[in-house]
SEZA-643319 format. One record per residue (C-alpha): residue in three letters; z, x, y negated. Coordinates in steps of 0.5 Angstrom, whole numbers, padded with zeros to 4 digits, always signed. Layout:
BEGIN
ALAZXY;...
This chain:
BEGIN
UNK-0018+0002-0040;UNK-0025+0002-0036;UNK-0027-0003-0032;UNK-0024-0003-0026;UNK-0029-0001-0020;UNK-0026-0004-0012;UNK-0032+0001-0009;UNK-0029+0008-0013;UNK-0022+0007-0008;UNK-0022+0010-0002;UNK-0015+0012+0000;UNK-0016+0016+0006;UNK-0013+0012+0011;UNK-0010+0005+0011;UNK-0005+0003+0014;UNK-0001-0004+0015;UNK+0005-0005+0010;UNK+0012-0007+0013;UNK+0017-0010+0010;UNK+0024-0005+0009;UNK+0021+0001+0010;UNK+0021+0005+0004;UNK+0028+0009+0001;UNK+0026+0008-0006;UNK+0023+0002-0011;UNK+0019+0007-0015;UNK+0017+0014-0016;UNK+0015+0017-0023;UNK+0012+0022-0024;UNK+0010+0027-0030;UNK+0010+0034-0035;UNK+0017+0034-0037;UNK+0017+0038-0044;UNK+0012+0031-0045;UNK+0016+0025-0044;UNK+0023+0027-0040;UNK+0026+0026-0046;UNK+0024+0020-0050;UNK+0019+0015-0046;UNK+0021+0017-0039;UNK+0028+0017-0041;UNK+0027+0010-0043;UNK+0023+0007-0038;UNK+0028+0010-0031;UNK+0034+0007-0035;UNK+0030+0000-0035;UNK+0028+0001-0029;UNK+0035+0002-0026;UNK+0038-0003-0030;UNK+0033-0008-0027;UNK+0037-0006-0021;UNK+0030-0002-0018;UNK+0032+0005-0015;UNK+0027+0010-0018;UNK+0026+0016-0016;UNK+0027+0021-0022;UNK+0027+0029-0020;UNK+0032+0031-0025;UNK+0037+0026-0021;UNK+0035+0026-0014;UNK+0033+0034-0012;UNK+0040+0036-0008;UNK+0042+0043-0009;UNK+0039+0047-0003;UNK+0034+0043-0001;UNK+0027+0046-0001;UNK+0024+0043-0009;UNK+0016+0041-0006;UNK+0018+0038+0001;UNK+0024+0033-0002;UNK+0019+0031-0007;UNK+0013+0030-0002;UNK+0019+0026+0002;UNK+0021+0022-0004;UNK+0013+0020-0004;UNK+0012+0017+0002;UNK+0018+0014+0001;UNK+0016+0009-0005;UNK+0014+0003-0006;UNK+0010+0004-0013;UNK+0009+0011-0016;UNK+0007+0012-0023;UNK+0004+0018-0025;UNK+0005+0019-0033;UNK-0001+0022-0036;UNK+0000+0025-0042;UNK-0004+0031-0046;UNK+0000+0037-0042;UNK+0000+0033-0035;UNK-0005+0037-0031;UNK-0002+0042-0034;UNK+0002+0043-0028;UNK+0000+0045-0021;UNK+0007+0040-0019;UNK+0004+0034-0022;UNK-0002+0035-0019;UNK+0001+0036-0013;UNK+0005+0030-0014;UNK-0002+0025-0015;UNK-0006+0028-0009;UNK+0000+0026-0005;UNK+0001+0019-0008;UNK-0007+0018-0006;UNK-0004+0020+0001;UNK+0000+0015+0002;UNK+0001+0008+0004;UNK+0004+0006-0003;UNK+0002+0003-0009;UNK-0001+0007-0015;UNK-0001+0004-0022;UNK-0003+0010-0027;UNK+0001+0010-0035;UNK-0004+0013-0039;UNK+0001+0016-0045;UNK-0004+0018-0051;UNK-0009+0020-0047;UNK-0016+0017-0046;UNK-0017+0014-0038;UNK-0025+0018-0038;UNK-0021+0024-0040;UNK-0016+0024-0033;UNK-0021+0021-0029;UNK-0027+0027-0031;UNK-0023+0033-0032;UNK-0029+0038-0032;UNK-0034+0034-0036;UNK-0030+0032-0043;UNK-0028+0037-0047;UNK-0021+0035-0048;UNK-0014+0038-0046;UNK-0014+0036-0038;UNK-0022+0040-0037;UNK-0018+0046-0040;UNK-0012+0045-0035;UNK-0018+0045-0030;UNK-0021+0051-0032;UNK-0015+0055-0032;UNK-0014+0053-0026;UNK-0020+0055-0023;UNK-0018+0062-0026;UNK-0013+0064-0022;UNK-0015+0061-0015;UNK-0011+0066-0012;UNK-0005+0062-0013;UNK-0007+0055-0010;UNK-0010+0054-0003;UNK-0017+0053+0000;UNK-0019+0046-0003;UNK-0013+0044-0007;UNK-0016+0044-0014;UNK-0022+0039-0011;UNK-0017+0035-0009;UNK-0013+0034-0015;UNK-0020+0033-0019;UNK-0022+0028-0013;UNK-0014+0025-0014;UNK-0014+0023-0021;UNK-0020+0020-0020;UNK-0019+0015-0015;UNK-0012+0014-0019;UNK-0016+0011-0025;UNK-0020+0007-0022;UNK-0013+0003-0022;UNK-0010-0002-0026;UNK-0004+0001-0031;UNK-0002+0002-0037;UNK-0003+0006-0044;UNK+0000+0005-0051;UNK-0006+0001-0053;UNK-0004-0005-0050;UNK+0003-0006-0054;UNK+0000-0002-0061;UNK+0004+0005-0060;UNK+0010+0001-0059;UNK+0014+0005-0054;UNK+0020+0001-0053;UNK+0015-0006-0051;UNK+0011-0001-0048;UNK+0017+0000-0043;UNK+0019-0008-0043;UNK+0011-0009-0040;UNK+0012-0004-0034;UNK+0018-0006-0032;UNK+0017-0013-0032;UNK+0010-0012-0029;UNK+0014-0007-0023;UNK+0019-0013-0022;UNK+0013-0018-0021;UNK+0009-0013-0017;UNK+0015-0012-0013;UNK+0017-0019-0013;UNK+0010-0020-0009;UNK+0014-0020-0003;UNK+0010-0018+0004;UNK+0008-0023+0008;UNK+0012-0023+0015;UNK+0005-0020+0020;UNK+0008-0021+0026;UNK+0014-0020+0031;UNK+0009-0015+0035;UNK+0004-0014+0031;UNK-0001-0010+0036;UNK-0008-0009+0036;UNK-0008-0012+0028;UNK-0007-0005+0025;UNK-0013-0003+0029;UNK-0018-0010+0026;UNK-0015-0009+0019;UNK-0016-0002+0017;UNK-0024-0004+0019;UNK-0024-0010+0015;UNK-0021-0008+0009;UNK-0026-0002+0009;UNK-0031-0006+0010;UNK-0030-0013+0007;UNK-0025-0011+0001;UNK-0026-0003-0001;UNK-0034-0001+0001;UNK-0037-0008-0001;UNK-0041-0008-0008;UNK-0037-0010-0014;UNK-0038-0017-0016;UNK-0035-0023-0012;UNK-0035-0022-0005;UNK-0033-0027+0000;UNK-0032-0025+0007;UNK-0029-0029+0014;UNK-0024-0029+0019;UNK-0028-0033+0025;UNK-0024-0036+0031;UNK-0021-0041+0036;UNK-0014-0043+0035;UNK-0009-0038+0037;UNK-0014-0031+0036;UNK-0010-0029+0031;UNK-0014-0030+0025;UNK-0008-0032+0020;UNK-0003-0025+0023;UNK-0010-0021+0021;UNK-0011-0024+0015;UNK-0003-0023+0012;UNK-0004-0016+0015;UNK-0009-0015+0010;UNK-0006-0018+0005;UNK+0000-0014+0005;UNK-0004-0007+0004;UNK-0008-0009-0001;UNK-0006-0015-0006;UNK-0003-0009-0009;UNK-0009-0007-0012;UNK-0011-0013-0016;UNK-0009-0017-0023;UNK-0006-0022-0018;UNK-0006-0026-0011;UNK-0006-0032-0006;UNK-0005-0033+0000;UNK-0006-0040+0002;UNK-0003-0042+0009;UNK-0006-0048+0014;UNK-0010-0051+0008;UNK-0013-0056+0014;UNK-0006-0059+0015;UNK-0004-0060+0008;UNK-0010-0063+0006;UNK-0011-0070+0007;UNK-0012-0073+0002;UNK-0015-0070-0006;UNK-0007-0071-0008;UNK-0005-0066-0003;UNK-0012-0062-0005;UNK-0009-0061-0012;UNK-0003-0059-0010;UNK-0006-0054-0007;UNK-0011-0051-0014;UNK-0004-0052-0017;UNK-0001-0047-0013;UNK-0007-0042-0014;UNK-0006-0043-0021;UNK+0001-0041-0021;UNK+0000-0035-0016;UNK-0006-0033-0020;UNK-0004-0035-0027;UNK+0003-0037-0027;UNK+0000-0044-0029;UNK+0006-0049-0028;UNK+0003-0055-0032;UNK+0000-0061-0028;UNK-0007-0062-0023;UNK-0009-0069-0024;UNK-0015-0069-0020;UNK-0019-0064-0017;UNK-0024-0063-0023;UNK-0019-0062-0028;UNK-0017-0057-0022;UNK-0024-0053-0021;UNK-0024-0053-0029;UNK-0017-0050-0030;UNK-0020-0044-0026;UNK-0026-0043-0029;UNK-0022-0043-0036;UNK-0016-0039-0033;UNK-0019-0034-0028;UNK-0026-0031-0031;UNK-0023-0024-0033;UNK-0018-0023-0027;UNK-0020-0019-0021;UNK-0016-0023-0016;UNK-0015-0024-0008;UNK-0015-0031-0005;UNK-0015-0031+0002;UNK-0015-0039+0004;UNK-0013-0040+0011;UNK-0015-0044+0017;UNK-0020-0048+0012;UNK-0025-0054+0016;UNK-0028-0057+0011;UNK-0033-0058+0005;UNK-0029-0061+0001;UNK-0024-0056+0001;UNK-0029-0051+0000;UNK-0032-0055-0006;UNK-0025-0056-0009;UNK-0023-0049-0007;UNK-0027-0042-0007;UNK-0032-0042-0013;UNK-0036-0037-0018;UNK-0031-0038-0023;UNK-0027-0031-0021;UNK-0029-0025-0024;UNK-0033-0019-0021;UNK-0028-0015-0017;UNK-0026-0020-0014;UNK-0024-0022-0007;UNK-0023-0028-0003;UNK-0022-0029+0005;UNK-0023-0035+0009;UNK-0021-0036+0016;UNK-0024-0041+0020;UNK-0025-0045+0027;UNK-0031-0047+0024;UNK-0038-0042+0023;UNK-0041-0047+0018;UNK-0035-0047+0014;UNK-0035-0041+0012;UNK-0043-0041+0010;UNK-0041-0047+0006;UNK-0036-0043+0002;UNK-0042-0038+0001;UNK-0040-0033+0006;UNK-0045-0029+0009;UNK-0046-0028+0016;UNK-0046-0020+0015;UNK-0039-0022+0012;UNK-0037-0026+0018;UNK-0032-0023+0022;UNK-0031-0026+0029;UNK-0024-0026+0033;UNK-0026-0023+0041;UNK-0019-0022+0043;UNK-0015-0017+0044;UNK-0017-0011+0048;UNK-0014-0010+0056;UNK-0010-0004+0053;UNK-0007-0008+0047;UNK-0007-0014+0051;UNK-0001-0011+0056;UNK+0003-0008+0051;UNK+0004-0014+0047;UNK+0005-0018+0053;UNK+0010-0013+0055;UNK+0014-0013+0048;UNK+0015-0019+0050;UNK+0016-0020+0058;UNK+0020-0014+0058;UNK+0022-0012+0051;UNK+0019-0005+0052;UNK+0011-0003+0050;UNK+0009-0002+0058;UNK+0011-0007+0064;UNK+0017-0005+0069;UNK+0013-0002+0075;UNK+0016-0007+0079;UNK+0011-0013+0075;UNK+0006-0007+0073;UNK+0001-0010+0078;UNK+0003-0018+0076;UNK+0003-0017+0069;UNK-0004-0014+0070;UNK-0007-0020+0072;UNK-0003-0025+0067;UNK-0006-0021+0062;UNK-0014-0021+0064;UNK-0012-0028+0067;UNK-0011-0029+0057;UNK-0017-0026+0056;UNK-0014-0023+0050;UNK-0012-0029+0047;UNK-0006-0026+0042;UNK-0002-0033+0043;UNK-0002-0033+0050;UNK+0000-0027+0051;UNK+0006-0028+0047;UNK+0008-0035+0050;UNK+0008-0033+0057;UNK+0011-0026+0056;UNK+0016-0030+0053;UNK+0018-0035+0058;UNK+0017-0030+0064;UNK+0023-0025+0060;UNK+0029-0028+0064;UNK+0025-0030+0070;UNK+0024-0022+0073;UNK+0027-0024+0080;UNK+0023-0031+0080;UNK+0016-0029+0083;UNK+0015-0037+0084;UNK+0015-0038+0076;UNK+0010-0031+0075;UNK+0006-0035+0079;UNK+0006-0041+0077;UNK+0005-0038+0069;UNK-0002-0034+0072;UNK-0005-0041+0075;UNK-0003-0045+0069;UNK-0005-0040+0062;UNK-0008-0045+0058;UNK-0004-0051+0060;UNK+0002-0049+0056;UNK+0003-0054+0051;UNK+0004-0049+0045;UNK-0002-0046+0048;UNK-0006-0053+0049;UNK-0004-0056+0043;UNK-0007-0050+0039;UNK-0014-0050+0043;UNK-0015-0057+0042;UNK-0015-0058+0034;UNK-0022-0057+0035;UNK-0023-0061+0040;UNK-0019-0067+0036;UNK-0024-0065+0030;UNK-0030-0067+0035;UNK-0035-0073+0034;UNK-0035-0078+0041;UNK-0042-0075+0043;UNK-0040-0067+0042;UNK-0033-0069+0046;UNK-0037-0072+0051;UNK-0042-0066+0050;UNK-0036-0061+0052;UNK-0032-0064+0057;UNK-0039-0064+0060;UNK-0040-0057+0060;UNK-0033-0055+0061;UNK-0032-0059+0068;UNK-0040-0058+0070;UNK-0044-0053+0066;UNK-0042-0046+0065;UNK-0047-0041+0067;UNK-0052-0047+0067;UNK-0059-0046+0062;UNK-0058-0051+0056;UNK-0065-0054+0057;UNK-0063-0057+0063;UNK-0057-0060+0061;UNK-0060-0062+0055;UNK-0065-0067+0059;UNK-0059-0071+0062;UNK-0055-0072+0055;UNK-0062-0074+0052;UNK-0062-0080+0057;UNK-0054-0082+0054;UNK-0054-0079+0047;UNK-0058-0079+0040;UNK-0056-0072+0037;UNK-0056-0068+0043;UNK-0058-0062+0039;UNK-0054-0063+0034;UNK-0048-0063+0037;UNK-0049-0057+0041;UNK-0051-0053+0034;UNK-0043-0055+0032;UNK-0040-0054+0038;UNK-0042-0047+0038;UNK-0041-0047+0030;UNK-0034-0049+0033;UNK-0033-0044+0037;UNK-0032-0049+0043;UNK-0038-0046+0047;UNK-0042-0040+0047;UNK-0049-0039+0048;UNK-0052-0033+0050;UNK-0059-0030+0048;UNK-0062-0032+0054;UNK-0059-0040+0053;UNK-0055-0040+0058;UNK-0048-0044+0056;UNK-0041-0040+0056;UNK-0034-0042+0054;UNK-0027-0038+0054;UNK-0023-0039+0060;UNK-0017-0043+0056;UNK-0022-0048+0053;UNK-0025-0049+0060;UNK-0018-0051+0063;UNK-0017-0055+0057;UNK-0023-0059+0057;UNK-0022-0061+0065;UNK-0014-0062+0064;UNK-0018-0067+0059;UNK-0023-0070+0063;UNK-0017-0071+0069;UNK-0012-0075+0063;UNK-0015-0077+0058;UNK-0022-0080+0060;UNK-0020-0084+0066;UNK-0022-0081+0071;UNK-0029-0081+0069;UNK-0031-0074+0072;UNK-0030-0071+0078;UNK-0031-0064+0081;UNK-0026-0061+0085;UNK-0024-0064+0093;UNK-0017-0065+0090;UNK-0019-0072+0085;UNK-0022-0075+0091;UNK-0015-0073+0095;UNK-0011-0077+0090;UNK-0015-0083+0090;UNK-0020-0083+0085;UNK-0025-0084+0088;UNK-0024-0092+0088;UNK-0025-0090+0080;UNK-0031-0095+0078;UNK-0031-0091+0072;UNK-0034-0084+0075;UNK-0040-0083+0071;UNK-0040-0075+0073;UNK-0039-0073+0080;UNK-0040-0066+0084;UNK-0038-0067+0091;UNK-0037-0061+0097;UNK-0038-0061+0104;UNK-0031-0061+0105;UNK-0031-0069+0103;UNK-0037-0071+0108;UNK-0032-0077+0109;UNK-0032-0080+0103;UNK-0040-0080+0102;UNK-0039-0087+0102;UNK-0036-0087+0095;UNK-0042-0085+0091;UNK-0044-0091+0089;UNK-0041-0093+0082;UNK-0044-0097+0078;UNK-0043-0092+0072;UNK-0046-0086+0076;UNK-0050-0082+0072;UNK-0049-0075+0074;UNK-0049-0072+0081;UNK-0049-0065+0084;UNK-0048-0064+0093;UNK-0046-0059+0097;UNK-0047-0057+0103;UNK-0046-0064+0106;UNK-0051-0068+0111;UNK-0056-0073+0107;UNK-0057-0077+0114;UNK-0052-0081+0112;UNK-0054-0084+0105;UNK-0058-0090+0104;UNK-0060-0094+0099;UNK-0054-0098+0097;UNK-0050-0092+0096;UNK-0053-0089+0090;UNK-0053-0092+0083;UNK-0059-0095+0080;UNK-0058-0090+0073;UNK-0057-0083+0077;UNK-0061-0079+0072;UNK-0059-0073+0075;UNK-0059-0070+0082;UNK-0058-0064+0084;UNK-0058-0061+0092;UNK-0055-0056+0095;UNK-0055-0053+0102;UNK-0054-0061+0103;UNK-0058-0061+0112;UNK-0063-0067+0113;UNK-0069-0070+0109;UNK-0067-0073+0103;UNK-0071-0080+0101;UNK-0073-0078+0095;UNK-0075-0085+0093;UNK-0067-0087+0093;UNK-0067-0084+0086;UNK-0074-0086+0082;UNK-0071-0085+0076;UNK-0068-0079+0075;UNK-0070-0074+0070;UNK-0067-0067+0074;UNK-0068-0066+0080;UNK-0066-0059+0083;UNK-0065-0058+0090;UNK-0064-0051+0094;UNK-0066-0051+0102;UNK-0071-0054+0106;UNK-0075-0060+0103;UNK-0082-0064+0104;UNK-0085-0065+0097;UNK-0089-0072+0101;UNK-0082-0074+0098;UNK-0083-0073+0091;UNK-0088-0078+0089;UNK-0084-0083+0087;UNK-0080-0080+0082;UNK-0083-0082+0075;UNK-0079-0080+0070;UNK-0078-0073+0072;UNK-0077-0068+0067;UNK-0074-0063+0070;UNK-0074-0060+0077;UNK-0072-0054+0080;UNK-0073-0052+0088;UNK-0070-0047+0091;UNK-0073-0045+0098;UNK-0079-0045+0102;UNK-0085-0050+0101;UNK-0088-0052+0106;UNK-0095-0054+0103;UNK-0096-0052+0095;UNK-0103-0054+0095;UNK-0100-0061+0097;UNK-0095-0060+0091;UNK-0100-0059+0086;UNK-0106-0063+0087;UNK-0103-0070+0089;UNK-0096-0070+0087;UNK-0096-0066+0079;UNK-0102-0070+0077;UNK-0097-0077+0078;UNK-0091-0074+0075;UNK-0093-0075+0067;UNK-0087-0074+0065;UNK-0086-0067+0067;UNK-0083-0061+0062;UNK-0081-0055+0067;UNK-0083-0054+0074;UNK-0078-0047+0076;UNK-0080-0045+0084;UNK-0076-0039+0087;UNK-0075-0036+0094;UNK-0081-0039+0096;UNK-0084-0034+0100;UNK-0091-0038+0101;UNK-0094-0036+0094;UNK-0099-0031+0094;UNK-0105-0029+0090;UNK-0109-0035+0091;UNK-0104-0039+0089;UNK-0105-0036+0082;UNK-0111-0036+0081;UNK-0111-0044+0083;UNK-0106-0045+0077;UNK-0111-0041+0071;UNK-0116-0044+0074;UNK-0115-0051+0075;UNK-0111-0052+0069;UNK-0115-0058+0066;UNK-0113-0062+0072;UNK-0107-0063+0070;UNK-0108-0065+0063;UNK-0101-0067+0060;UNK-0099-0062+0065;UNK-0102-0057+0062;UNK-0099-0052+0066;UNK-0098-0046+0061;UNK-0099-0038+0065;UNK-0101-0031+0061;UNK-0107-0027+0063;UNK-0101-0021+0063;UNK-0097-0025+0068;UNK-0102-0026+0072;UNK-0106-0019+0072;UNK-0099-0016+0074;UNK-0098-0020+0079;UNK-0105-0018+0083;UNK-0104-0010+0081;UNK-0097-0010+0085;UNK-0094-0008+0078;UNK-0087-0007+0080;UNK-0085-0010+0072;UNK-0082-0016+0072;UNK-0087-0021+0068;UNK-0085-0027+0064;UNK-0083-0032+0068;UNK-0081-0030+0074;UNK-0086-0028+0078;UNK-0086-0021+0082;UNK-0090-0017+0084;UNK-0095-0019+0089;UNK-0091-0015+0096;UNK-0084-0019+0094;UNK-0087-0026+0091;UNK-0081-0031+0092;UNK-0081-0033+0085;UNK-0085-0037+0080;UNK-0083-0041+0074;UNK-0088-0045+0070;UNK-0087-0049+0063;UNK-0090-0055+0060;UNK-0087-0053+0053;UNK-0081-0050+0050;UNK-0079-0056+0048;UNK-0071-0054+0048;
């Protein structure tokens, strides 16, 4: 046969596969005055013995019924459909029928080629043998068939060649071993049972059929590697299953590989897994003594085999290394899901193979939910509203749908635990424990990195917090690169950090419980006496705990963010001596600046007096927010002493006006490290009015209230 080419099998629709719903094994279709009465004999009679149920139309076509309707039935009904292609097949308008259906539907085709050649059935119009004269008798009388239908057929039977099958080469013209090796191939093929989805598998159905077109049918013939990527819970094994159901079939042999993260601990346990692709993949049953007498089996036993690999939940080099290689044939496929972006380029995945889990859509999300709060597609009219919100409170998270809508199912006359379940999604156990593998997978310093973000820095841009880790911690960019490889946290193109809501939850119940009370944001944690914790390195208070300013002094304090509190009451002896960030929001009174000399950020919205900042020497960063009272005063006599200063950002203040940026282009050489850094564009479009927004910031010269100025790029 033809080498097999993945790209030439397009069916015209893909659909998931489920289990139970198929009426007959196997569907043979062929030219009876040809084969009825020797090989196809043979073959229903093994089929049947071997306990299949084989639909053969001289036994199933009932009296009555109308003879094209029931074969058309009894297709879509079977599981795998055998067309025997012998000389007088395409002879037949039934057969050719039958074929253009069987590529219509959902099951698999594995073709017999009985004293044919396969070029012949797959291009009936350009060889000279019997199926271009079928063809061409055809085309005679086109009165007889309908618009289109002989191009179908013709479009049929070469989609159907590009299958593995059968042909008498492969047994000698041995008939009798000819029939053994199809049954014995259709009883393994079968025994391939499918994988179980899903309960409610919604929404699947929709990313496969993309998928596989994209990743497993439309890509190049060679060895394609693709990727499932998300955070825990997303759905990332249901979807591959589903795509392994639909199209194991169609390859020489297939594995699925589940939680490979959680089986392999040690090389033994790594050999037990190459084992089990060899046996899937091969039927190897002898012994794997260690991972490189595994990785040389493969390559001794896969190179002519066009498989399907997909290795589920995958976070390591060394798996990679042991499991996915270039020892499989071209044509061959492999799928990898993962938490773990880096992961999935280590196996060799390239990112336009990588396709990244975001959730279930609104609609989807509400009838999963449904399924199972109230076991029907829709919510009662009663909950309809509530479980609205339940549902954007999940965010699309598949497992939270699921874990909520089933504790909620028996509790329809209990508003309090709908309540309860819409403040608490994320902190169900089966829901927290799933979302903080990852997190249990971190370093100390990207755990530290997280709990940060999660508890103080979401919607805040990275080269601000970057500073403050960079005083704590030696790899900060790294960290930041693997927690967005992990998927932990998100950074947008204007490098601003975001963070699913479940994760965000996750890290603040951890900050509370397991770190010691080492972070506090909310009014709550002073409440319950936390606030006698000399272990708080991070703190956000609010003006509803004016009381408790007295509490600010931790030795260990290095983070601390104010709001709408009166800074009269803060004195030298409050504040700790290695506060390395500050920042102030709304707070009244004057601020001594000179309490906190070694800050690196300095961020403060409200009144302010700038005479105040010159006694902060490290400063890298800092951020004003409202009118200044003399920038002059700013620029010549207190940037000058600040040698440290990376990034001055200025916003609402109104005093800034052409002047202003004529002292910034015109006096840069004053400030020597400052190096002050302003575009000519910039500057021409503020003096012309334009009503383009510049870099930076700057607006238009009738509506100046904003200017950003940056020493480097440096982050």
């Amino acid at each position: 046969m033809e080498e097999f080419k993945m790209e030439e099998y397009i069916p015209p629709s893909i659909k998931i596969l489920f289990q139970g719903d198929k009426e007959y094994h196997v569907f043979l279709s062929f030219k009876g005055e040809d084969v009825r009465k020797n090989l196809v004999d043979h073959l229903h009679e093994a089929l049947t013995a071997a306990g299949l149920h084989v639909f053969l139309d001289t036994h199933k076509l009932e009296k009555g019924d109308k003879i094209w309707s029931s074969l058309e039935r009894a297709i879509r009904s079977s599981a795998i459909h055998i067309p025997i292609f012998s000389r007088g097949y395409a002879d037949s308008a039934w057969c050719l029928r039958e074929a253009a259906t069987m590529v219509n539907t959902q099951g698999l085709i594995i073709p017999l080629f009985y004293d044919v050649e396969p070029t012949h059935v797959r291009y009936p119009v350009k060889d000279s043998s019997q199926y271009q004269q079928a063809f061409l008798k055809h085309y005679d009388h086109p009165d007889r068939y309908q618009r289109g239908e002989i191009e179908r057929w013709k479009v049929a039977l070469h989609q159907i060649c590009s299958h593995s099958g059968w042909s008498m080469d492969i047994t000698g013209g041995f008939e009798a071993q000819l029939v053994k090796r199809v049954v014995n191939d259709v009883i393994k093929t079968l025994d391939r049972v499918s994988l179980e989805v899903a309960k409610h598998p919604v929404g699947m159905e929709r990313i496969a059929e993309d998928l596989i077109q994209k990743f497993i049918l439309n890509s190049e013939g060679g060895l394609v590697k693709s990727g499932i990527l998300g955070i825990g819970g997303i759905s990332k094994t249901t979807l591959a299953k589903a795509m392994f159901n639909q199209v194991y079939a169609h390859f020489d042999a297939a594995s699925f590989v589940f939680n490979v993260r959680t089986t392999v601990a040690d090389s033994v346990c790594l050999t037990k897994l190459q084992k089990q692709i060899l046996k899937d993949l091969t039927n190897y049953d002898g012994k794997v003594h260690s991972v490189e007498k595994g990785i040389s089996l493969f390559r001794d036993r896969l190179g002519g085999k066009r498989v399907l690999l997909i290795l589920d939940d995958m976070d390591g080099r060394e798996q990679s290394e042991a499991l996915v290689g270039d020892w499989l044939a071209p044509g061959s496929r492999v799928v990898i899901t993962s938490r773990d972006k880096h992961i999935l380029h280590v196996a060799g995945v390239s990112p336009e193979c990588i396709h990244e889990m975001s959730g279930l859509q609104t609609n989807e999300g509400l009838q999963l939910f449904s399924r199972h709060s109230f076991l029907r597609a829709s919510p009662s009219p009663t909950y309809e509203a509530f479980s609205k919100r339940i549902v954007e409170a999940c965010k699309g998270h598949p497992l939270s749908l699921e874990v909520i809508g089933s504790l909620l199912y028996d509790k329809k006359n209990d508003p309090d635990c709908w309540t309860e379940a819409f403040h608490n999604v994320a902190l169900h156990p089966k829901i927290y424990e799933i979302l903080k593998i990852s997190y249990s997978g971190l370093s100390e310093e990207e755990k530290e990195i997280f709990l940060d973000i999660a508890c103080f820095f979401i919607g805040e841009h990275k080269r601000y917090p970057i500073v403050f880790w960079k005083s704590m911690y030696r790899s900060v960019k790294t960290a930041i690169s693997n927690l967005s490889l992990k998927l932990l946290v998100r950074i947008d193109d204007k490098g601003v950090f975001h963070m699913h809501d479940h994760l965000r939850d996750m890290g603040r119940s951890i900050a509370e419980k397991e770190r010691e009370g080492t972070r506090l944001w909310e009014a709550v944690h002073l409440s319950r006496g936390e606030s006698n914790n000399n272990n708080i390195s991070r703190l956000r208070l609010s003006g509803d705990n004016s009381q408790r300013l007295e509490t600010l002094y931790r030795p260990g304090l290095r983070f601390l963010h104010l709001k709408n509190l009166p800074l009269d009451g803060i004195t030298p002896a409050m504040l700790p001596p290695n506060l390395m960030w500050l920042r102030l929001q709304n707070c009244e009174k004057p601020f001594q600046s000179s309490l906190v000399r070694n800050v690196w950020f300095f961020a403060i919205q409200g009144a302010f007096h700038f005479s105040l900042v010159d006694n902060i020497w490290d400063l890298r960063i800092m951020q004003v927010d409202g009118d200044i009272p003399s920038f002059q005063y700013l620029l010549f006599n207190i940037l000058g002493n600040l040698l440290q200063l990376q990034h001055l950002e200025l916003r609402n203040c109104r005093n800034l006006n052409k002047e202003l940026v004529h002292d910034i282009d015109t006096n840069n050489q004053l400030f020597g490290q400052l190096a002050i850094r302003k575009s000519a564009e910039a500057t021409d479009k503020i003096q012309a009015g334009s009503s383009e927004s510049p870099p930076f910031g700057a607006q238009k010269l009738s509506d100046v209230n904003s200017l950003l100025m940056t020493v480097m790029e440096a982050f």
